[in-house]
N, C-alpha and C positions, 0 to 999 in steps of 0.2 A: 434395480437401477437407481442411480442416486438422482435427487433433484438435480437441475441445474440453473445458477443465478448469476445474475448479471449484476455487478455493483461500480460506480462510474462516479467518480468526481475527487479533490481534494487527496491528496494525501500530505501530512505535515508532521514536522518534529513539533510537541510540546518540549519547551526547557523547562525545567523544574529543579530549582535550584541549581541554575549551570549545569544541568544535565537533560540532553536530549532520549526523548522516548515517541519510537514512532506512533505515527497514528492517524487519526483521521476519519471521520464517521464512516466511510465509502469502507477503508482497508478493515477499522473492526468491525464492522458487516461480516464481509469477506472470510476474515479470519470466523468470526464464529458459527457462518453458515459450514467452511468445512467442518470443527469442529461437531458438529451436529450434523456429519455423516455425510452432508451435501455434497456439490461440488462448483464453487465460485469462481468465477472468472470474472479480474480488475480490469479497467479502463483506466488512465488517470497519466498526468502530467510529471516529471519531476525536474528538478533542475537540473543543466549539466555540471553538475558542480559533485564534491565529495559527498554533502547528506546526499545527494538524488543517490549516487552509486550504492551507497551504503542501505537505502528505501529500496532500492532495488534487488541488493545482495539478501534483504533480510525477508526481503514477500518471498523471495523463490527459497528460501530455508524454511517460509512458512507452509510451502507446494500449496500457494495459490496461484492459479492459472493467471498470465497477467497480458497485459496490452498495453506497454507504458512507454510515449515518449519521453527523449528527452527537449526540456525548453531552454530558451533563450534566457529567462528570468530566473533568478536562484529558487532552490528550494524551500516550502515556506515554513514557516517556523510562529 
């Protein structure tokens, strides 16, 4: 049976050098509790805006379990 972990807060694009890369302490939790067999479930906010869509299109490419609204505030960066 795999663990199972709860991770809850933050998710944000770094830009780096005009280029966005997701992230967020909460999402690479997440990300690497699966990789290491687990199995994580997010909590967390995004904007209704295109990064939110696109944070949202890329955690479920990552099959981490998610719980994500969306907010009234843009996505943060």
């Amino acid at each position: 049976m795999k663990p199972k972990i709860l991770s809850y807060g933050e998710i944000i694009f770094d830009l780096i050098e005009g280029r966005p890369f997701l992230g967020g302490a909460p999402l690479n939790f997440a990300w690497f509790v699966n990789q290491l067999g687990g199995q994580a479930t997010l909590f967390s906010a995004v904007g209704n805006d295109p990064m939110g869509s696109e944070a949202i299109s890329c955690i479920e490419d990552y099959g981490i379990d998610n719980h994500i609204n969306f907010s009234n505030h843009p996505t943060g960066t």
